[in-house]
C-alpha positions in Angstrom: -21.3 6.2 28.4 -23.0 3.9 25.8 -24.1 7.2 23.5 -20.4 7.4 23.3 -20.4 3.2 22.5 -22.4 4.2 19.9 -20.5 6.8 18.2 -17.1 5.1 18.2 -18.4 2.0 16.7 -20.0 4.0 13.9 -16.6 5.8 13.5 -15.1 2.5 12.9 -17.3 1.5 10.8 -17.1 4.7 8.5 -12.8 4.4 8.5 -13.0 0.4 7.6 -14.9 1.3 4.7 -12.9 4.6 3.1 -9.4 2.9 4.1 -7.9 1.4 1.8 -5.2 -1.7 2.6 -7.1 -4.4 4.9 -4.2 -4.0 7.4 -4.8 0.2 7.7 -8.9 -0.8 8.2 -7.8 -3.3 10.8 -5.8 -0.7 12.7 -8.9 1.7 12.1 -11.8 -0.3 12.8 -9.7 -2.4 16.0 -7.9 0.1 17.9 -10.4 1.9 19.4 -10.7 -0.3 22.5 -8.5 -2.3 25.2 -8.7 -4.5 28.6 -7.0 -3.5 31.8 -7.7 -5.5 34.5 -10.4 -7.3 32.9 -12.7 -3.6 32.2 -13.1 -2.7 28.7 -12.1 0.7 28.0 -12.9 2.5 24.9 -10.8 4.7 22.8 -11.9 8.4 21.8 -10.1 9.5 18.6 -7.6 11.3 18.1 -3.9 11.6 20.0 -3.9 13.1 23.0 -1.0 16.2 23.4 1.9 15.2 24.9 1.4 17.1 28.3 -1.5 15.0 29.2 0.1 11.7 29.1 1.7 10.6 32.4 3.8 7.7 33.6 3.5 4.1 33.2 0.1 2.3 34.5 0.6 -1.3 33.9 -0.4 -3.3 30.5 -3.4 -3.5 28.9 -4.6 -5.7 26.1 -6.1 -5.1 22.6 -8.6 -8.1 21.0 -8.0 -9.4 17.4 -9.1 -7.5 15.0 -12.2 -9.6 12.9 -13.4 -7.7 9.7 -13.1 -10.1 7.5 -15.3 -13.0 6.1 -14.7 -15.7 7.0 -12.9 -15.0 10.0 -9.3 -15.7 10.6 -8.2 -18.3 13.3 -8.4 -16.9 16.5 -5.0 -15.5 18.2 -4.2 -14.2 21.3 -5.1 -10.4 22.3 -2.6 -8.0 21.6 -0.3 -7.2 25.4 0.5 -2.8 24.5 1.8 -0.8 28.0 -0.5 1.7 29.3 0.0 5.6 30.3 -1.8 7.7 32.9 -3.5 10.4 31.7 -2.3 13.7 33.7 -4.6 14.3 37.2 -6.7 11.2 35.8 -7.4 8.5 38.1 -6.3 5.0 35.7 -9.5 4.1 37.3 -11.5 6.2 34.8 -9.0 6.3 31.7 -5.9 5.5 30.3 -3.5 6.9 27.3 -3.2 3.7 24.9 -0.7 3.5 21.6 -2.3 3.7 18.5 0.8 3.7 16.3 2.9 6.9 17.9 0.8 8.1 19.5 -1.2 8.1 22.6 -4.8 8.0 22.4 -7.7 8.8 25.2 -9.7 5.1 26.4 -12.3 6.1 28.9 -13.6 3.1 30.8 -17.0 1.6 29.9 -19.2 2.9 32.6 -17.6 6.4 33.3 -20.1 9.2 32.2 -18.0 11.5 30.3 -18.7 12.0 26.7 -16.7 12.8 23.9 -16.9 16.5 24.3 -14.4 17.9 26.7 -13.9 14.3 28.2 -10.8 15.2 29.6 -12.2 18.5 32.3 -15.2 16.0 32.9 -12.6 13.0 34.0 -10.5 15.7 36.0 -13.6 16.5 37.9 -14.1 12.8 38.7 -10.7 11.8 40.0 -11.1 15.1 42.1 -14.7 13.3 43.5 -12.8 10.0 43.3 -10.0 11.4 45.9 -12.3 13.4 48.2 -14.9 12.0 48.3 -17.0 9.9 49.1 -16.6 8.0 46.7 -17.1 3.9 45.9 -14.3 2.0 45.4 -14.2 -1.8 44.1 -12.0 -4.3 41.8 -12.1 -3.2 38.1 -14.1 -6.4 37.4 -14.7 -9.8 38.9 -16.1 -13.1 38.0 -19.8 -14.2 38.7 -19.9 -15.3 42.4 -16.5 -13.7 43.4 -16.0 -11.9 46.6 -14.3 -8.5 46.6 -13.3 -6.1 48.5 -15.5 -2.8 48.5 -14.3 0.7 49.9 -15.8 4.0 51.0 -13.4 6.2 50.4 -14.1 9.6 52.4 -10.9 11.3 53.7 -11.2 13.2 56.4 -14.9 12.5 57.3 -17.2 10.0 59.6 -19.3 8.6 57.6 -22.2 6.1 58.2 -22.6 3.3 55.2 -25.9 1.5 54.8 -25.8 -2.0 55.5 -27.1 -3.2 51.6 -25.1 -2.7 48.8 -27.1 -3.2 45.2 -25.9 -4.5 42.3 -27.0 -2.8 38.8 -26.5 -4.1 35.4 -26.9 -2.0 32.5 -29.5 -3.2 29.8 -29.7 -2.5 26.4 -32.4 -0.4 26.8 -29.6 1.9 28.4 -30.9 1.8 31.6 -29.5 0.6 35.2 -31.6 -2.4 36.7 -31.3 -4.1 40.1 -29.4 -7.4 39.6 -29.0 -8.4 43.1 -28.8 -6.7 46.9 -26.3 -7.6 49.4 -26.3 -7.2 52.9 -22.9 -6.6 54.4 -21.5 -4.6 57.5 -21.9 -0.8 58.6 -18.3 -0.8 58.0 -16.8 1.1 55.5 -14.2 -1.8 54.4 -16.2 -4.5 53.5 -15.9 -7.7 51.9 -18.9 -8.5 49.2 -19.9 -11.9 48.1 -21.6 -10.8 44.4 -24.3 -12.7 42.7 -23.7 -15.1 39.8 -24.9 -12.5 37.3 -24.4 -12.7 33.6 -21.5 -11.0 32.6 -21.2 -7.3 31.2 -20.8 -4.1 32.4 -22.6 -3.3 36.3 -22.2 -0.8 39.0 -22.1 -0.9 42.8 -24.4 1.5 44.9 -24.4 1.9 48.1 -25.6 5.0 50.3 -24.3 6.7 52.8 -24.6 8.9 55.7 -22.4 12.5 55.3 -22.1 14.6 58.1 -24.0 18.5 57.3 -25.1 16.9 54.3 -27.4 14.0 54.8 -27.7 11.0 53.2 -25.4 10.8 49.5 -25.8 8.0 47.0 -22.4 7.1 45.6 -21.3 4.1 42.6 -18.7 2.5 40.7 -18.6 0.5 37.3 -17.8 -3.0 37.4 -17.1 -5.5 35.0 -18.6 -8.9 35.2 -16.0 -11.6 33.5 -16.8 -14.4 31.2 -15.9 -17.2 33.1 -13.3 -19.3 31.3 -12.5 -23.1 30.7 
C-alpha cells in the first residue's frame, strides 16, 4: 500500500507544479486524501463511473491544503459525505467528491494497488464476509481498549490466545510493536499498547476446520492524542 503512497504523492506533486491558479494546484495537490473514522484513506485518480458508486457511508474529512510558503493559519479540515463503492466493504474504500465527481480512496493499509484496484478490493470484501477474517475499530488512541472480532460465518473456529500488534516502518516493513494476551474467544476485548501513532495492523491466528491453522490481519490506525 505505501508503493501506491508513493506514487500519488508524486502525482501531486507533478499537477501543483503544471497547474496554473494556486486555488486549482490546491485542489490538485490536496484532494487526493481524507479521514473516516480517524484512518487515512488515499485517493487514486481519476472519477470513478457512476455504476460503482453506492449509497451514503457517513462523512469523511479532508485536511487543509498547505503549499504555500509561509503557511497560511491553520483551519479546520474540510467535513465532504462519503459514498460506498459497489460490493466494496467501506472498510477498505470509499467514493469521495472531488468537484463532481466521485473519486476511488483506498484505506492506508489495504494491499490493492493502483492497477485494477477495484477487482482486487471486490475480492477482499468477499474474504472480509466469509471469512475468516479480522475485524477491529478503524483506529484508536495509544492505550485504548477495543473490541476485536473473528469473523467466520458458518464455521468453529479456534483463535490463539495472543494477538500481536505490527507497525509499519519506513523501511516498508511490518514490525512487532507489542503482543497481547486475551481469551480463546472469538469476541474479545483488547487493551493495546501506548504505541506511537501511525498506521498498524492486528494478527492473530487461528485454527480452521480441514484447513489448519490460517493467519488473518487488519489495518489500524493509531491517533495522535489530542489536547
Amino acid at each position: 500500500m505505501r508503493i501506491l503512497t508513493f506514487l500519488l504523492i508524486a502525482a501531486a506533486a507533478v499537477a501543483a507544479l503544471t497547474a496554473g491558479p494556486a486555488a486549482d494546484r490546491a485542489d490538485a495537490a490536496c484532494a487526493l486524501v481524507v479521514y473516516r473514522q480517524g484512518a487515512l484513506y488515499y485517493g487514486t485518480g481519476g472519477p470513478l463511473p457512476a455504476g460503482d458508486v453506492g449509497t451514503a457511508v457517513g462523512a469523511g474529512f479532508v485536511p487543509q491544503c498547505i503549499d504555500t510558503f509561509p503557511a497560511p493559519p491553520a483551519v479546520p479540515p474540510t467535513r465532504v459525505g462519503l459514498d460506498r463503492v459497489v460490493g466494496v466493504s467501506p472498510r477498505l474504500a470509499v467514493a469521495a467528491p472531488r468537484g463532481s465527481d466521485a473519486v476511488l480512496h483506498i484505506r492506508d493499509g489495504v494491499p490493492c494497488e493502483v492497477s485494477e484496484p477495484i477487482r482486487c478490493l471486490r475480492r477482499l470484501t468477499r474474504l472480509e464476509r466469509t471469512g475468516p477474517a479480522l475485524i477491529a475499530p478503524l483506529s484508536a488512541l495509544p492505550g485504548a481498549t477495543i473490541p476485536v472480532s473473528v469473523r467466520a460465518p458458518g464455521l468453529t473456529v479456534r483463535p490463539a490466545a495472543t494477538i500481536t500488534l505490527q507497525r509499519f516502518t519506513t523501511r516498508g516493513t511490518w514490525e512487532t510493536a507489542g503482543r497481547i494476551a486475551v481469551t480463546r474467544d472469538a469476541r474479545v476485548r483488547v487493551p493495546l499498547p501506548a504505541v506511537e501513532p501511525g498506521l498498524h495492523r492486528l494478527v492473530r491466528v487461528v485454527g480452521v476446520p480441514g484447513t489448519g491453522r490460517r493467519t488473518i490481519s487488519t489495518p489500524i490506525t493509531i491517533r495522535k492524542p489530542t489536547g
